[in-house]
C-alpha positions as CSV (number, residue, x, y, z in Angstrom):
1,X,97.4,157.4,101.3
2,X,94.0,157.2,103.4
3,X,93.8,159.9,105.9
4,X,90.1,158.9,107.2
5,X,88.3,155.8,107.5
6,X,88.9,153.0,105.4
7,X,87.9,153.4,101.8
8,X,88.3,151.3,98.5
9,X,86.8,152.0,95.0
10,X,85.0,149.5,93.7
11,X,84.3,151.0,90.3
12,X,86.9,153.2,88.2
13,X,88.8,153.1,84.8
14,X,92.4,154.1,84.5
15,X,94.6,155.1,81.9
16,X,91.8,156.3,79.8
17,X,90.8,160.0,79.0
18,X,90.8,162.6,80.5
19,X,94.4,163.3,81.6
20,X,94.2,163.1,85.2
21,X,93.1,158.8,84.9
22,X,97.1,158.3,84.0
23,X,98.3,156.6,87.1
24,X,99.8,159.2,88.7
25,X,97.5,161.9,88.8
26,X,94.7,159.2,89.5
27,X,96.4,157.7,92.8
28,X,96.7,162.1,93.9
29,X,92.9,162.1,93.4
30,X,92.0,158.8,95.5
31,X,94.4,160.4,98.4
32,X,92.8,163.6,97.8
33,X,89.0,162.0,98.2
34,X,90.4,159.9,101.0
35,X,90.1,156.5,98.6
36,X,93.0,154.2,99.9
37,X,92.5,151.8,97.1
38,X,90.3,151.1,93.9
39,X,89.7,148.6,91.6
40,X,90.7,149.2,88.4
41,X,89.6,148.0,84.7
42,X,90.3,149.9,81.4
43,X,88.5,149.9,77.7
44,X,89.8,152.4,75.3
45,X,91.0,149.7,72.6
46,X,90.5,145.8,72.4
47,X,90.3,143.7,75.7
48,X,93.4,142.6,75.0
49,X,95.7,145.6,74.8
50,X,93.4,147.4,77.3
51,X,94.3,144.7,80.2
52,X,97.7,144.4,79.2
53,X,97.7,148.2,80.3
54,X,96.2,147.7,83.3
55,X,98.8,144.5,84.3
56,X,101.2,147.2,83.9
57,X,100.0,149.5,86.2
58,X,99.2,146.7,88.8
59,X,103.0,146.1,88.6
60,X,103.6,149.4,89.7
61,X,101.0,150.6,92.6
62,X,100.2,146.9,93.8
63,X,99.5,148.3,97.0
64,X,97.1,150.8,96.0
65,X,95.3,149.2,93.0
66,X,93.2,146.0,92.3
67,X,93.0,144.6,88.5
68,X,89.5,143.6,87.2
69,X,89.9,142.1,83.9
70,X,87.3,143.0,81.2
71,X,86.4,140.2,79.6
72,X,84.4,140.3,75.8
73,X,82.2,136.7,76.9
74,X,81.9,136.5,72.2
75,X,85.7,136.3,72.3
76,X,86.9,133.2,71.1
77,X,89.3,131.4,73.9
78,X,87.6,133.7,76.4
79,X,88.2,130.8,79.1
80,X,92.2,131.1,78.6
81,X,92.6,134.5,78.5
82,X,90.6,134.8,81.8
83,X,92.9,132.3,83.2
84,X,95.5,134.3,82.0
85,X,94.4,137.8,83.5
86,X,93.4,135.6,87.4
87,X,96.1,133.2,87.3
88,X,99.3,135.4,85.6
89,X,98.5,138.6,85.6
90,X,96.9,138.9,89.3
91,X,93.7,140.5,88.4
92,X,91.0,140.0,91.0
93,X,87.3,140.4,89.6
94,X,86.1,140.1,85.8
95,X,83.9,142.5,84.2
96,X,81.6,142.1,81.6
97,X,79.3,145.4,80.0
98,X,76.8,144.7,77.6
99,X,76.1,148.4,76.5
100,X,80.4,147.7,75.0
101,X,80.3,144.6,73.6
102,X,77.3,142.0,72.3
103,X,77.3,138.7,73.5
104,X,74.8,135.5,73.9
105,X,73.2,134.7,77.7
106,X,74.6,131.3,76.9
107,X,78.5,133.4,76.6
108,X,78.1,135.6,79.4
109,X,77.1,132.1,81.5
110,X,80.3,130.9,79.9
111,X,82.3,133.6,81.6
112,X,80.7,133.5,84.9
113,X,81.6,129.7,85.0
114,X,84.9,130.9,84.1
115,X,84.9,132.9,87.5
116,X,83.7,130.6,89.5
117,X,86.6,128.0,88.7
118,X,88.8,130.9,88.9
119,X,87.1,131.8,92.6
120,X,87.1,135.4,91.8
121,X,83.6,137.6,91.8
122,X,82.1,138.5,88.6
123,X,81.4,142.7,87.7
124,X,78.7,143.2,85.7
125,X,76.9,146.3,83.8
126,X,74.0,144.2,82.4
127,X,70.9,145.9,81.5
128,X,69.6,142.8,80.0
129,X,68.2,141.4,83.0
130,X,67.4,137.7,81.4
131,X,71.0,137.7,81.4
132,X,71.5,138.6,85.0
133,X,68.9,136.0,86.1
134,X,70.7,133.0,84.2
135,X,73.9,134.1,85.9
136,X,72.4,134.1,89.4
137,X,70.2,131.2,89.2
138,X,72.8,129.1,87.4
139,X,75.5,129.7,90.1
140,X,76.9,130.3,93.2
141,X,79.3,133.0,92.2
142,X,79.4,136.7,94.2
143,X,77.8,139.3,91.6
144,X,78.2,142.5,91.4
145,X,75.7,144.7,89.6
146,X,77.0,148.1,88.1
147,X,75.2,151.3,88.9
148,X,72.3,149.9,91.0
149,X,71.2,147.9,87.8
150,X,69.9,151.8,85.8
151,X,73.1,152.1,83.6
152,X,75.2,155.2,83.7
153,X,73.2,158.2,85.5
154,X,70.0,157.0,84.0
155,X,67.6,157.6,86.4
156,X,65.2,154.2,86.3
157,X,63.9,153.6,89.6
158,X,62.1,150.8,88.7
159,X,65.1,149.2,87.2
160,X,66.7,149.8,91.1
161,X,63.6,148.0,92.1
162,X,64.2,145.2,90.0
163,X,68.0,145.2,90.9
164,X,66.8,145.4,94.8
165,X,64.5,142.3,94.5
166,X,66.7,140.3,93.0
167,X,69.5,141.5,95.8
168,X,67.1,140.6,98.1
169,X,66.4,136.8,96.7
170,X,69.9,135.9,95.6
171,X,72.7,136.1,98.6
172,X,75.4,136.3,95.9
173,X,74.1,139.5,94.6
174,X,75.5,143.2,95.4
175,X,75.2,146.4,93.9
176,X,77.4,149.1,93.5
177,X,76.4,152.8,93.9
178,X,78.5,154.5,90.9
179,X,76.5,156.6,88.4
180,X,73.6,156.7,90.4
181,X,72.3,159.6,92.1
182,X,71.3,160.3,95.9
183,X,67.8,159.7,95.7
184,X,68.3,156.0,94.1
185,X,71.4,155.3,96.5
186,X,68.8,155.9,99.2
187,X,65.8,153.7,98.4
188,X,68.4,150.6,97.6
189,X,70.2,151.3,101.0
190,X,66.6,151.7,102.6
191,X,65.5,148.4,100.8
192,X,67.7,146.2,100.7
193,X,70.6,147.1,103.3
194,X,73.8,148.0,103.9
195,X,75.3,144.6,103.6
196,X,74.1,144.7,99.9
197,X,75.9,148.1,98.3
198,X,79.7,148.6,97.6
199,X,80.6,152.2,96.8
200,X,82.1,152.8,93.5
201,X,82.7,156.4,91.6
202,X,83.0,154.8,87.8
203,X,85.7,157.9,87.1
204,X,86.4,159.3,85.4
205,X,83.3,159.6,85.0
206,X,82.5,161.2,88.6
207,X,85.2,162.4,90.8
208,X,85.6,159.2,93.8
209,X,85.4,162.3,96.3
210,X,82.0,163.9,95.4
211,X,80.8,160.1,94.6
212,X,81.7,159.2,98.4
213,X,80.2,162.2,99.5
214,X,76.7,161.0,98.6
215,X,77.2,157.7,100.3
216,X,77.9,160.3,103.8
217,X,74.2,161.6,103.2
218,X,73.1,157.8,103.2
219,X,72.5,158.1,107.4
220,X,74.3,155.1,107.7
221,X,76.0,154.2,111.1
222,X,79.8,154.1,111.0
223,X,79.8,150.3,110.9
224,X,77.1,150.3,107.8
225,X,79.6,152.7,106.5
226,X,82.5,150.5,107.1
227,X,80.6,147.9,105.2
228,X,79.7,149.9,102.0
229,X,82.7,151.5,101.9
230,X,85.5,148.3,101.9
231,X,84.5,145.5,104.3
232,X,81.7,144.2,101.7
233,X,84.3,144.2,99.0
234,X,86.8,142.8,100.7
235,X,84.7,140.1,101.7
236,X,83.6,139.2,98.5
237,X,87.1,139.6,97.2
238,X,88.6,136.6,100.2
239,X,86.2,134.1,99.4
């Protein structure tokens, strides 16, 4: 368990290559990196079969683990089976990636709808930004944009601008800090606050500990810390 401040992941995969993201091995890793919880999505098949997987392993570590249901918005019946994964399975956040599956704005407005009746947040990797915009604009539902808005360690600062502004206009919005690097993790906590980032590690892709450790170099005060590193989440997570 957590034997420093309070931490959650708000970006990982489990179950999924390499060994060490079986559950297990993964929950030794968040106590090692001082993560007390994470939220946890999986795609390594179809949607279907990937979040059946990760119902099972909510089953098992409810206290450490958070389901977030990844959602294809082409699907047919996408509105059922995200009733399914909120209502009966107790996941807590939907995902949606457009770099792993191709869908419509009007779809991916569909599935943000289907969040808001739901009441739970919507996670989005979107690097079509028209997409993002209808989303925001359309609704009062909490966002939040993957990897500052760049995509997976691309470095694009002025793609973190353009996620910044729009964190800046629309209260729902927040980004998360996975697959990012220090220098663009500074200028969004610089520019648009604290109150605005939730710390994520995307492993396997990074280790949660060396991801965490850039958010220690961010000069934030221990209650800006508090807020990136579980209180924003949670927040968004009790409305």
């Amino acid at each position: 368990m957590e034997t420093g401040p309070k931490v959650i992941d708000g970006h990982s995969h489990i179950g999924a290559p390499p060994g060490w993201m079986n559950p297990d091995p993964f929950l030794r890793l968040l106590s090692d990196a001082g993560v007390g919880k994470a939220i946890v999505t999986r795609f390594l098949e179809d949607t279907l079969n990937s979040n059946k997987h990760v119902k099972k392993v909510l089953e098992r570590h409810p206290e450490r683990l958070i389901g977030c249901f990844w959602a294809d918005p082409s699907e047919a019946e996408i509105e059922k089976k995200l009733k399914t994964g909120i209502k009966e399975w107790n996941f807590k956040m939907v995902k949606i990636h457009d770099g792993m599956h191709k869908f419509s704005e009007g779809e991916a407005v569909r599935v943000a709808e289907g969040c808001k009746e739901l009441e739970v947040p919507l996670f989005a990797h979107l690097e079509d930004y028209s997409i993002l915009d209808s989303i925001l604009e359309s609704l009062d539902l909490p966002v939040i944009l993957a990897h500052l808005g760049t995509g997976v360690y691309q470095l694009h600062p002025a793609k973190v601008s353009k996620a910044v502004e729009r964190a800046k206009t629309h209260e729902n919005l927040r980004l998360d800090t996975s697959g990012t690097t220090y220098p663009l993790a500074r200028k969004a906590a610089e520019e648009v606050g604290p109150e605005k980032l939730i710390f994520g590690s995307d492993a396997p892709h990074e280790h949660p500990g060396v991801a965490l450790s850039m958010i220690e170099y961010l000069d934030l005060t221990p209650q800006e810390r508090e807020m990136v590193c579980h209180k924003n989440l949670e927040n968004i997570l009790q409305k």
